[in-house]
C-alpha positions in Angstrom: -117.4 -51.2 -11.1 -115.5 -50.0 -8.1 -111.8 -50.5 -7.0 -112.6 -53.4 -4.6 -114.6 -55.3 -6.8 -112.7 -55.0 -9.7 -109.4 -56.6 -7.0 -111.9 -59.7 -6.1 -112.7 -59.9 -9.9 -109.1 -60.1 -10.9 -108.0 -62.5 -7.8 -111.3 -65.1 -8.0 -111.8 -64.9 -11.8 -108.4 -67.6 -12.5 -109.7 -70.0 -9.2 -113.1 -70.4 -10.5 -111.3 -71.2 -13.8 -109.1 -74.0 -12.0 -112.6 -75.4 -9.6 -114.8 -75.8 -13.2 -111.5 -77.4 -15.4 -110.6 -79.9 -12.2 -114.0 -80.9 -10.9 -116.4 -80.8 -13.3 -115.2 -83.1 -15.6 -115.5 -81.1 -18.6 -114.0 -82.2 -21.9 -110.2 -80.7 -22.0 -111.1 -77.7 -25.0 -114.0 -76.9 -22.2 -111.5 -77.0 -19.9 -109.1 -74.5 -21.8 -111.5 -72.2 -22.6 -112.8 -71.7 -18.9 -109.2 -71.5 -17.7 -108.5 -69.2 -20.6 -111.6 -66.9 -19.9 -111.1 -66.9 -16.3 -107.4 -65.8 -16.8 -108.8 -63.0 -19.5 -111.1 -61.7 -17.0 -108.3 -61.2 -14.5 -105.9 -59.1 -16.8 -108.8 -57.1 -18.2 -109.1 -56.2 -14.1 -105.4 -56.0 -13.4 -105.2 -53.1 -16.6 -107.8 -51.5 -15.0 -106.2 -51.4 -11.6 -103.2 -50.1 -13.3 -105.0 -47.3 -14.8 -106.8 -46.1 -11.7 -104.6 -47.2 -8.8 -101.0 -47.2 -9.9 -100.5 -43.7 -10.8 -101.5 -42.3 -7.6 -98.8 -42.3 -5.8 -100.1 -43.7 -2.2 -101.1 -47.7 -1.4 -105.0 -48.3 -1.0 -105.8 -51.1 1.6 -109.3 -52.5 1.0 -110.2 -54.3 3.5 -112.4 -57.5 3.1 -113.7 -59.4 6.0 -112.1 -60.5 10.0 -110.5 -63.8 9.9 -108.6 -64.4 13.0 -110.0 -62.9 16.1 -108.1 -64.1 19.1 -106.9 -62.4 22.6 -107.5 -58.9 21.3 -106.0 -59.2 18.0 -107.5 -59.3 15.1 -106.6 -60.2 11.4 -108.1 -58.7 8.4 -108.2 -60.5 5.1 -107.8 -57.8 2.3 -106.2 -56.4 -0.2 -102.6 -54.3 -0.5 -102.9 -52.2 -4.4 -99.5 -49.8 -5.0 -97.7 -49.2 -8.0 -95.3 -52.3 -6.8 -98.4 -55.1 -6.4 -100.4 -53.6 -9.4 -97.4 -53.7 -11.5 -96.7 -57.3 -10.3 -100.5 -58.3 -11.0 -100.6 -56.8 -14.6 -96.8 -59.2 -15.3 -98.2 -62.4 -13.6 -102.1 -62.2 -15.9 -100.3 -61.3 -18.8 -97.6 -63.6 -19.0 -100.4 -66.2 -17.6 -102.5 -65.9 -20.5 -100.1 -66.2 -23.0 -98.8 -69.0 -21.3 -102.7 -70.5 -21.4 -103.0 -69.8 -25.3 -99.9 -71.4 -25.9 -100.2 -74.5 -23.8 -103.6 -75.3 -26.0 -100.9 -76.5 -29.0 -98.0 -77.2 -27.1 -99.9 -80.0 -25.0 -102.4 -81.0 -28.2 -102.9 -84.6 -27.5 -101.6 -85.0 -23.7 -103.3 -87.0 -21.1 -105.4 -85.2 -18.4 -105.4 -81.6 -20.1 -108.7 -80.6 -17.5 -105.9 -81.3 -14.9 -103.0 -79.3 -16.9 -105.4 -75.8 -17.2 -106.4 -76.5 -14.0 -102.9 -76.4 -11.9 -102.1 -73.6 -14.3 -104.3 -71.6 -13.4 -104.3 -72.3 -9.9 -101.1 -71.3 -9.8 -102.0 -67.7 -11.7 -105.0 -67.8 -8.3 -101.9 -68.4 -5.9 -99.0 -65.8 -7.0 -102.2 -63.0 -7.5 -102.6 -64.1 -3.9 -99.1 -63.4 -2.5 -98.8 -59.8 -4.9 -102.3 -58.4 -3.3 -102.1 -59.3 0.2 -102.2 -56.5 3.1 -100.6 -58.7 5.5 -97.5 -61.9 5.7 -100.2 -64.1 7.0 -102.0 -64.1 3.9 -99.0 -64.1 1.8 -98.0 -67.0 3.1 -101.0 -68.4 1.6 -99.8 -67.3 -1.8 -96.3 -68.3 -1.3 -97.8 -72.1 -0.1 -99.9 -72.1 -3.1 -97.5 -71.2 -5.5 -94.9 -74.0 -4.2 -98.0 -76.5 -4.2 -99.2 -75.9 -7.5 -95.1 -75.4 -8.9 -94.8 -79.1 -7.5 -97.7 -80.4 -9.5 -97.1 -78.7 -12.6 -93.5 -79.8 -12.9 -94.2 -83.3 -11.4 -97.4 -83.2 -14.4 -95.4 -86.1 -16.7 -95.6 -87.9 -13.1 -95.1 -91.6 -15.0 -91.5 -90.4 -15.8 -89.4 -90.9 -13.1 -87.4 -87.7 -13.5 -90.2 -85.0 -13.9 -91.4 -86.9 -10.4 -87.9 -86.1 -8.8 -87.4 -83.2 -9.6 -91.2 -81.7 -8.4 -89.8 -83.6 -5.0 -86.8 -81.8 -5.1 -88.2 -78.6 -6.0 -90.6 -79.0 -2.9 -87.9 -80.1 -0.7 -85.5 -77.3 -1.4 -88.0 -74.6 -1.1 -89.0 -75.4 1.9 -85.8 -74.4 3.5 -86.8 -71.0 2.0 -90.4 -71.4 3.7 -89.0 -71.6 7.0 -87.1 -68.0 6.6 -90.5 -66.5 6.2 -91.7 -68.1 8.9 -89.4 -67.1 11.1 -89.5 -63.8 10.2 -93.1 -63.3 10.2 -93.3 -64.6 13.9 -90.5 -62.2 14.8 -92.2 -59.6 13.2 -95.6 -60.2 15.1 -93.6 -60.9 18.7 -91.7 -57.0 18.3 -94.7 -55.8 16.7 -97.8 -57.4 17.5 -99.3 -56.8 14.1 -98.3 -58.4 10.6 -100.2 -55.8 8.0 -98.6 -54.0 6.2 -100.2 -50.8 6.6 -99.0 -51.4 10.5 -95.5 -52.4 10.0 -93.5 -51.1 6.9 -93.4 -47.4 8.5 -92.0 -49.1 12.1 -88.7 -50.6 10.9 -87.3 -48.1 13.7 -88.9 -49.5 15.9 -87.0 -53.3 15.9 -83.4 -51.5 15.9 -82.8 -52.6 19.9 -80.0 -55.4 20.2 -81.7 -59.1 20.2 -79.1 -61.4 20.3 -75.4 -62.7 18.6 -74.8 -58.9 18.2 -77.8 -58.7 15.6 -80.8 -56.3 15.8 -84.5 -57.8 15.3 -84.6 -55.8 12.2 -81.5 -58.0 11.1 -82.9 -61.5 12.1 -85.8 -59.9 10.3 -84.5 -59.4 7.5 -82.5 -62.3 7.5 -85.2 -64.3 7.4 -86.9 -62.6 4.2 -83.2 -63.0 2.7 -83.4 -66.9 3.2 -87.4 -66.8 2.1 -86.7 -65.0 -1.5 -83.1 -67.4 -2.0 -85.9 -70.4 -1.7 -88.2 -68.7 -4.0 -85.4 -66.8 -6.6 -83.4 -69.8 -6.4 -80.4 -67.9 -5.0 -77.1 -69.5 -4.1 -77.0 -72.3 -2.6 -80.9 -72.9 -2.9 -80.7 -72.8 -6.5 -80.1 -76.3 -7.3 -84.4 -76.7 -7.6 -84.5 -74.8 -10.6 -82.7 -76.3 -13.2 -84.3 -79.4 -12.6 -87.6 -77.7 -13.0 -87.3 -78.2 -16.3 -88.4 -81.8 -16.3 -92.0 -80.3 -16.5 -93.8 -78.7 -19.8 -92.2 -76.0 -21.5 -94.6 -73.5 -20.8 -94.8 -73.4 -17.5 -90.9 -73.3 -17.5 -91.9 -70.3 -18.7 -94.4 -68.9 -16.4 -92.2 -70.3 -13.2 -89.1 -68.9 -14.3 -90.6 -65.5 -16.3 -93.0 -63.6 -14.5 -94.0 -65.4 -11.0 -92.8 -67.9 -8.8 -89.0 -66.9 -9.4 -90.0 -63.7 -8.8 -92.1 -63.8 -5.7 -88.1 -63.7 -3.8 -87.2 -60.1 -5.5 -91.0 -58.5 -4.4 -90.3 -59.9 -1.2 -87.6 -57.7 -0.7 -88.8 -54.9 -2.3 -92.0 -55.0 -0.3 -89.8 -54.2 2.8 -87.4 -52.6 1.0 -87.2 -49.8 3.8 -86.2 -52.6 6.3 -83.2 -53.7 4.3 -82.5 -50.4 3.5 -82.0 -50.0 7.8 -80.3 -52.9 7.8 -77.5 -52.3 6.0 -75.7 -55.8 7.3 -78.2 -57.9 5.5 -78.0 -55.5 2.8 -74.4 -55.9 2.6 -75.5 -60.0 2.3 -78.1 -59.4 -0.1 -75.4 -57.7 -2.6 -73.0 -60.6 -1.9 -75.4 -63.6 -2.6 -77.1 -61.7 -5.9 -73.7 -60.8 -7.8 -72.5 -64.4 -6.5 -75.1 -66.4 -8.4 -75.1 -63.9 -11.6 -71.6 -64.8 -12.1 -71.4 -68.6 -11.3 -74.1 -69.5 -13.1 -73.4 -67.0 -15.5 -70.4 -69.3 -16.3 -73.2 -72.8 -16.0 -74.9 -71.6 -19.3 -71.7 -71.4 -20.7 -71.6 -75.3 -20.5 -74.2 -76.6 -20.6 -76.0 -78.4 -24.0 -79.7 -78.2 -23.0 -81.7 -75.5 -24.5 -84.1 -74.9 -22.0 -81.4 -75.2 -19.0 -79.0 -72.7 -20.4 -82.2 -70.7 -20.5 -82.6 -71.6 -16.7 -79.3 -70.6 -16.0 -79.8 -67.6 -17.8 -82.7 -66.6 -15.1 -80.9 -67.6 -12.3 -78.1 -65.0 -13.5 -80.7 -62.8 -14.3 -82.0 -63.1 -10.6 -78.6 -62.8 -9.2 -78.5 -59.5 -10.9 -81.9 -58.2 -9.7 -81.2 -58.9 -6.3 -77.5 -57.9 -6.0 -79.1 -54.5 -7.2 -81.5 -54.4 -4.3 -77.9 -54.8 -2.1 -77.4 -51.4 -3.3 -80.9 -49.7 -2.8 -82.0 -49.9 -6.2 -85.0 -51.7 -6.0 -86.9 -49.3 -8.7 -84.8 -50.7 -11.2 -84.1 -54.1 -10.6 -88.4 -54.3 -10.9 -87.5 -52.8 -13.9 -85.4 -55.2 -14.9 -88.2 -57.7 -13.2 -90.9 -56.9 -15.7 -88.3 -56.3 -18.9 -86.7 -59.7 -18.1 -90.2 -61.2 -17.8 -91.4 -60.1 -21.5 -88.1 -61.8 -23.0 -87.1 -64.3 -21.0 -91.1 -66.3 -21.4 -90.5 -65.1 -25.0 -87.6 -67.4 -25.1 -89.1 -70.3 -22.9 -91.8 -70.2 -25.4 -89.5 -69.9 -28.4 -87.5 -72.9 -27.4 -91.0 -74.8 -26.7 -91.3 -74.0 -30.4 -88.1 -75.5 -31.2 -88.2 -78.7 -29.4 -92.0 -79.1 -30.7 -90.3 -78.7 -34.6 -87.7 -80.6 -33.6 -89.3 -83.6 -32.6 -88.7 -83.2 -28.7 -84.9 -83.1 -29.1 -83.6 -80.4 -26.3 -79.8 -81.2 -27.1 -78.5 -77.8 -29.0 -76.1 -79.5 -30.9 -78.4 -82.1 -32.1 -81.2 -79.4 -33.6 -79.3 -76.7 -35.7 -80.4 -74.2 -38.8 -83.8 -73.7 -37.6 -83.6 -70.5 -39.7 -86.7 -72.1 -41.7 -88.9 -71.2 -39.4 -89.0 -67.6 -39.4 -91.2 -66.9 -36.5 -88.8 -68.8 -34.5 -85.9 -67.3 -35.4 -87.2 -63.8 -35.1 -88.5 -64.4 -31.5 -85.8 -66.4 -30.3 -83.6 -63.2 -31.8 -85.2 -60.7 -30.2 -85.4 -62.5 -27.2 -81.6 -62.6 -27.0 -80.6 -59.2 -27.7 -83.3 -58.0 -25.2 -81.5 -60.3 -22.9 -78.0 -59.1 -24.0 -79.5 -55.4 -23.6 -78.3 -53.7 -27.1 -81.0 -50.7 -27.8 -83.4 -50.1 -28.3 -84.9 -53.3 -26.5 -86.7 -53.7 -23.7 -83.9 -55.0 -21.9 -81.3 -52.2 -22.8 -83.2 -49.9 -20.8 -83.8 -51.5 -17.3 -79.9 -53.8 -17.4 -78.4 -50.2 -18.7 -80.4 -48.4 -15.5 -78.5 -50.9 -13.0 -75.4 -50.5 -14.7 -75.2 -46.5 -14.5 -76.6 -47.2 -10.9 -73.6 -48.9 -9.5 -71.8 -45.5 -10.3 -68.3 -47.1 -10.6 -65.8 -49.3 -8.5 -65.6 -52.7 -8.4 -69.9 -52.9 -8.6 -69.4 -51.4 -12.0 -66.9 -54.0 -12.7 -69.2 -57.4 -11.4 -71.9 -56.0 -13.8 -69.8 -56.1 -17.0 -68.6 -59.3 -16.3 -72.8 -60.7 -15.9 -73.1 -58.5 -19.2 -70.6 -60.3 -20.8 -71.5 -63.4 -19.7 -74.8 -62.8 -20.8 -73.1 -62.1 -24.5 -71.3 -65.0 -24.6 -74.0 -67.8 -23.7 -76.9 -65.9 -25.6 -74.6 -65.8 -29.0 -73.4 -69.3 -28.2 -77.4 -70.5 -28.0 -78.2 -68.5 -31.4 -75.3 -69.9 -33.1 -75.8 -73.7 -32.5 -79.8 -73.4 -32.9 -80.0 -71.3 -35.7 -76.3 -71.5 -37.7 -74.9 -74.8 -37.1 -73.5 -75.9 -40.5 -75.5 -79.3 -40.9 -78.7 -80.0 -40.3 -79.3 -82.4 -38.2 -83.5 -82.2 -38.2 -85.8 -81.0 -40.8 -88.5 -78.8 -38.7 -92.0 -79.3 -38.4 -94.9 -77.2 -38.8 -95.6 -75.2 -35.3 -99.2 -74.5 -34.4 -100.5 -71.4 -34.9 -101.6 -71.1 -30.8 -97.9 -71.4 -30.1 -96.9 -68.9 -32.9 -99.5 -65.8 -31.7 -98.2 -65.7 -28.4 -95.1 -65.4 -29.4 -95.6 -62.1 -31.7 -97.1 -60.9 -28.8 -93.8 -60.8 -26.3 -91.8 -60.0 -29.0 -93.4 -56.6 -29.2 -93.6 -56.5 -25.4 -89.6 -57.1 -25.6 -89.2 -54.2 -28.0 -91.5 -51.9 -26.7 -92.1 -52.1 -23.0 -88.8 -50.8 -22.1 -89.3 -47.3 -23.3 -93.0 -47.4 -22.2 -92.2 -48.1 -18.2 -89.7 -45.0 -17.8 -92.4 -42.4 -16.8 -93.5 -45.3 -14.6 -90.3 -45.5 -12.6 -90.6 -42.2 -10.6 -93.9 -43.8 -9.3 -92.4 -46.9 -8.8 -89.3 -45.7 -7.1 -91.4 -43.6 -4.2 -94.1 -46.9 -3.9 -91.4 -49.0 -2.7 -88.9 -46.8 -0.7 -87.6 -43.4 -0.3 -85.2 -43.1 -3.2 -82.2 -42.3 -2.5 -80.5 -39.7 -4.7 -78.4 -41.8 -7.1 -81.8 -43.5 -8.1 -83.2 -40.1 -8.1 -80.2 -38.9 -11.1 -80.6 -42.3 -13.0 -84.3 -41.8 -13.2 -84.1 -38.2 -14.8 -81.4 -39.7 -17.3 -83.6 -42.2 -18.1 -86.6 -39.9 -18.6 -84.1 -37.8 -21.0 -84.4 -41.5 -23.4 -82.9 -39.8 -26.5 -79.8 -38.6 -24.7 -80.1 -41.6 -22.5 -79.9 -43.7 -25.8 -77.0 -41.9 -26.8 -74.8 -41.6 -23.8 -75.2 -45.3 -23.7 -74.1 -46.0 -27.1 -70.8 -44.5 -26.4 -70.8 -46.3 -22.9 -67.8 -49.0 -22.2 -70.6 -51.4 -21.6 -71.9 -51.3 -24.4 -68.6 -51.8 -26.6 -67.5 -54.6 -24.4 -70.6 -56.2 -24.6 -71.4 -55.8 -28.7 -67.5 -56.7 -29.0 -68.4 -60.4 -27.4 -71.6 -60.9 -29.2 -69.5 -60.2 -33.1 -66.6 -62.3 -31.4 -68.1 -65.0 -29.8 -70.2 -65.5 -33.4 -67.1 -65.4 -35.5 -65.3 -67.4 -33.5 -67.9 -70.2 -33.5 -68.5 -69.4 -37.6 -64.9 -70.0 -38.7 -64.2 -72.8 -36.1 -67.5 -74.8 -34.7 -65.3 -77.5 -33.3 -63.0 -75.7 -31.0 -66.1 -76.5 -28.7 -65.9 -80.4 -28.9 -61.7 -80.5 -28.8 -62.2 -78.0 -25.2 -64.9 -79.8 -24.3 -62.9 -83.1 -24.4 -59.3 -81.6 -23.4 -61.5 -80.2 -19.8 -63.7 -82.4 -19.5 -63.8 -83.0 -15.9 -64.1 -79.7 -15.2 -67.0 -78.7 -17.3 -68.8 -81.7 -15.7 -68.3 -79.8 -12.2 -69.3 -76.8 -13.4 -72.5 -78.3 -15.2 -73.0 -80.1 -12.0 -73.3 -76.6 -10.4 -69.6 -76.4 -9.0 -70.7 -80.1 -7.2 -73.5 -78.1 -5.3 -75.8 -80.8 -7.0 -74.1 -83.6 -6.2 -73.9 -82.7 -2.6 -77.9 -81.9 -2.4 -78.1 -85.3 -3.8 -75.9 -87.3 -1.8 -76.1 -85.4 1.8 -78.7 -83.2 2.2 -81.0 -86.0 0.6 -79.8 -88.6 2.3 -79.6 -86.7 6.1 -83.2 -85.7 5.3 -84.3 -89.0 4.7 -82.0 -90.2 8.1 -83.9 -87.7 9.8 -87.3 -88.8 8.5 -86.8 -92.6 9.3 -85.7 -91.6 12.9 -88.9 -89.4 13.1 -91.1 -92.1 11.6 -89.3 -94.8 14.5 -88.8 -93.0 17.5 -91.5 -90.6 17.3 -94.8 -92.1 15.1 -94.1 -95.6 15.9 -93.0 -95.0 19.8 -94.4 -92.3 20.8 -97.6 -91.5 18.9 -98.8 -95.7 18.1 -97.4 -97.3 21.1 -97.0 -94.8 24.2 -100.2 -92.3 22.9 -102.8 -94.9 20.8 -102.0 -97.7 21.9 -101.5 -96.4 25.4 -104.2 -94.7 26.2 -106.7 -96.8 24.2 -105.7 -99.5 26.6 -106.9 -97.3 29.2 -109.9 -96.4 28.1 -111.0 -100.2 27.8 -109.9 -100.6 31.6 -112.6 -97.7 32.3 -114.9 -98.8 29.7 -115.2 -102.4 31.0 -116.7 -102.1 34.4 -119.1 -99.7 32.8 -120.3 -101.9 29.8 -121.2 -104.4 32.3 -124.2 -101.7 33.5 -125.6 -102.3 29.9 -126.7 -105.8 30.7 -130.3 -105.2 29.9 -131.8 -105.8 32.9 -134.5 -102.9 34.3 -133.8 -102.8 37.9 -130.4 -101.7 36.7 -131.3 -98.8 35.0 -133.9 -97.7 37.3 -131.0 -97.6 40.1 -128.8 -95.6 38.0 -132.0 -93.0 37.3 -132.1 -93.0 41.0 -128.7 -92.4 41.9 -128.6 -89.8 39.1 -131.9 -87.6 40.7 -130.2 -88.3 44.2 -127.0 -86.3 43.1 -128.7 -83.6 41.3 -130.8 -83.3 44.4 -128.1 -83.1 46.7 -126.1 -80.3 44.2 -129.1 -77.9 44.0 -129.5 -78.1 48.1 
């Protein structure tokens, strides 16, 4: 099978999953094994891809078919396969059909499950949509479709009124983000009268003449992409969506917040990396807004009691990192860091679905403790930390480790060890009260063995895939940008991974961050309850910084509440005026002032009608003369 059929394999394979599950009212274990098939079919192709296409060192555009043909311009539908989209595609299918497996235990017994599979892997169709795309037409598709089916799948318990909210709010917020591509992409086509790729990444040069407000088009550009991946990566201040995300199932907490959707913001701006790299304002804002939100809500997971929002918050620091990295031209790492952090981070989504499963729904860490019992539980939810703390030689000492060295220094180098230790402290503070709390407060249950496999497998993915992407990165580097030559050193030293391993041991990094961990532990081991008596001696403040420094509060109350102003003046003085009364209303009344004279002709009468036929030849006489 050739390249291009093996892409429309991979992309189709996961909708016609999602059409049989949703439409042809199948029983649900029909439903999951379809969905689960279709999914299967599309990693087996996206492997393949890798193999043949990813290595090579140059993009392949394939095109498809003409969809838009209009005043000389034409729009291709097709497909865009680099090392950066094939990469992507082989992260999103994986972490997709683990999330599939799983979901046939965790949701044993739910309502609807045709629907479930269906939205799941719908949304698997939609983000394979937005990674393959040639052109921002057609990833706007994907990005739609992923925001779509994100608002059904986290709406799914819809009968509870706050899984219903929050897939509103998630919607809402997003769009905001939606409207930055939008803008960007018309900008884009009105400088460059094209919107492919393989016509526009090589002309950033070209959009470097003065627009307006002392900006370039390349800035207002970028700008836009900057506002479309805060939507999507739920960057400050449009991350108040994602917490609240959790209202849906726990698995796709995990495939939102692990491999796709949260992710779709960070390939965004690595697919036009050499545009930001020109534009070294928005650059400059990129770097601002990432190490922003890795430290403030670095310092959210530090408060707050839920597992699978500390988790959340964990991602959005995560993100914050990633994309402050991409500030500083080191996009080859932070999709490092991309697919490390996706391996580990579902791991733990999954892990805690586990937990709350043995422990009887309950989500409150302080309620659950010594779940050491289960041992598949513990170990993944253990390796899952340390990956995400980065101590070697996990997966995610290798790509965090690679931004750190980048930063070369300064006060960069500084930000990062703070997000490292942050990431110390709330990780070791989550192990402790899940796994060490000295009473038990609930006696697990058995977990099903289709949540258990899944989990052995991202363990080893979080153990192993770190040191299996570094001859990858060189590749990876030169798909998305020139690399510059800090990149360049970090990459050899990273290619070097036993001297890599241990210069890093050594590092001050390092020794801070494995200093917190044993800290943070003992200090919780000899003295649980210094928690409760600081929790109760500032209380007021944890609340505001659980509330997301009142950012929460004010979506809530303003921007809620001036959207909704704004839609009941749109629904009075625009539907209700203009359209019904002024438009429908209007010029229906005129058409029956013309249409009454004229039914009168239709009395029946034959003379009538023969007059007409007379009048009509006369005129048609008279035209042709």
């Amino acid at each position: 099978m050739n390249i291009n059929s093996m892409a429309i394999l991979g992309l189709l394979s996961p909708l016609v999953g999602a059409l049989v599950a949703r439409f042809a009212n199948c029983q649900p274990k029909i439903a999951q094994v379809v969905t689960i098939l279709g999914v299967f079919i599309s990693w087996l192709a996206a492997l393949a891809l890798f193999r043949d296409a990813a290595w090579i060192g140059m993009p392949i555009d394939l095109y498809q078919f003409s969809w838009i043909e209009a005043f000389g311009y034409q729009l291709e539908i097709g497909f865009w396969l680099d090392a950066l989209s094939l990469m992507m595609m082989v992260i999103i299918t994986t972490v997709s059909l683990l999330v599939h497996i799983y979901s046939v235990g965790y949701m044993q017994g739910e309502d609807n499950l045709g629907a479930y599979f269906s939205y799941v892997s719908f949304f698997t169709f939609a983000m394979l949509i937005l990674v393959m795309s040639n052109n921002l037409l057609q990833v706007f598709m994907g990005w739609e479709g992923v925001g779509v089916a994100s608002y059904l799948l986290i709406g799914f318990w819809q009968k509870k009124p706050y899984p219903a909210a929050a897939s509103i709010k998630a919607f809402i917020v997003n769009r905001i983000g939606d409207m930055g591509l939008v803008i960007a992409t018309g900008l884009i086509f009105s400088q460059l009268g094209d919107v492919s790729y393989g016509d526009i990444l090589n002309k950033g040069g070209q959009l470097l003449a003065q627009a307006s407000y002392g900006l370039r088009w390349i800035d207002w550009i970028c700008l836009g992409l900057l506002v479309a991946a805060m939507g999507k990566s739920a960057q400050m201040p449009l991350q108040v969506w994602l917490p609240d995300s959790m209202a849906g199932p726990t698995p796709i907490s995990a495939l939102i917040h692990a491999a796709t959707m949260v992710t779709a913001g960070i390939y965004l701006i690595c697919r036009f990396a050499p545009w930001f790299d020109i534009s070294s304002l928005v650059s400059c804002y990129v770097e601002i807004i990432g190490f922003t939100t890795m430290i403030l809500m670095g310092f959210v997971a530090l408060v707050e009691s839920d597992i699978k929002k500390i988790i959340a918050y964990s991602t959005l620091s995560q993100l914050g990192m990633m994309i402050g990295i991409c500030g500083i031209s080191g996009y080859a790492f932070s999709l490092y860091h991309l697919a490390t952090h996706a391996a580990f981070k579902a791991l733990l989504f999954l892990g805690a679905g586990a937990i709350i499963t043995a422990a009887n729904h309950e989500q409150n860490i302080f309620k659950i403790g010594a779940m050491r019992s289960s041992r598949t539980i513990h170990l993944s939810m253990l390796v899952g930390l340390l990956s995400m703390v980065a101590l070697p030689p996990l997966s995610g000492f290798f790509s965090k480790d690679a931004m750190i060295v980048l930063t070369g220094g300064g006060y960069r180098y500084a930000i990062m060890i703070i997000g490292a230790l942050l990431t110390a402290l709330y990780s070791t503070r989550l192990y402790f009260w899940l796994f060490w709390k000295p009473h038990i407060a609930i006696s697990p249950k058995p977990v099903p063995f289709s949540m258990r496999w899944p989990l052995w497998m991202l363990m080893a993915l979080s153990v192993y895939q770190g040191y299996a992407m570094v001859p990858f990165l060189a590749v990876l580097a030169q798909s998305v940008s020139m690399p510059t030559e800090a990149v360049l050193d970090v990459i050899s030293e990273i290619e070097d991974t036993g001297q890599f391993i241990d210069h890093a041991m050594g590092s001050f990094s390092l020794t801070m961050v494995s200093m917190a961990v044993v800290g943070s532990f003992c200090s919780y081991w000899f003295n649980p309850n210094r928690y409760q008596k600081c929790y109760q001696r500032y209380e007021s403040l944890w609340l505001w910084v659980q509330d997301q420094y009142g950012m929460n509060r004010l979506y809530t109350k303003h921007f809620v509440s001036a959207y909704e102003a704004v839609s009941l003046y749109c629904w009075q003085a625009i539907d209700q005026r203009v359209i019904d009364q002024r438009m429908v209303l209007g010029i229906s009344a005129r058409v029956k002032d013309i249409a009454v004279p004229l039914v009168r002709l239709a009395d029946g009468k034959l003379y009538h009608y023969v007059a007409i036929m007379f009048l009509g030849l006369l005129f048609l006489l008279l035209g042709l003369v």
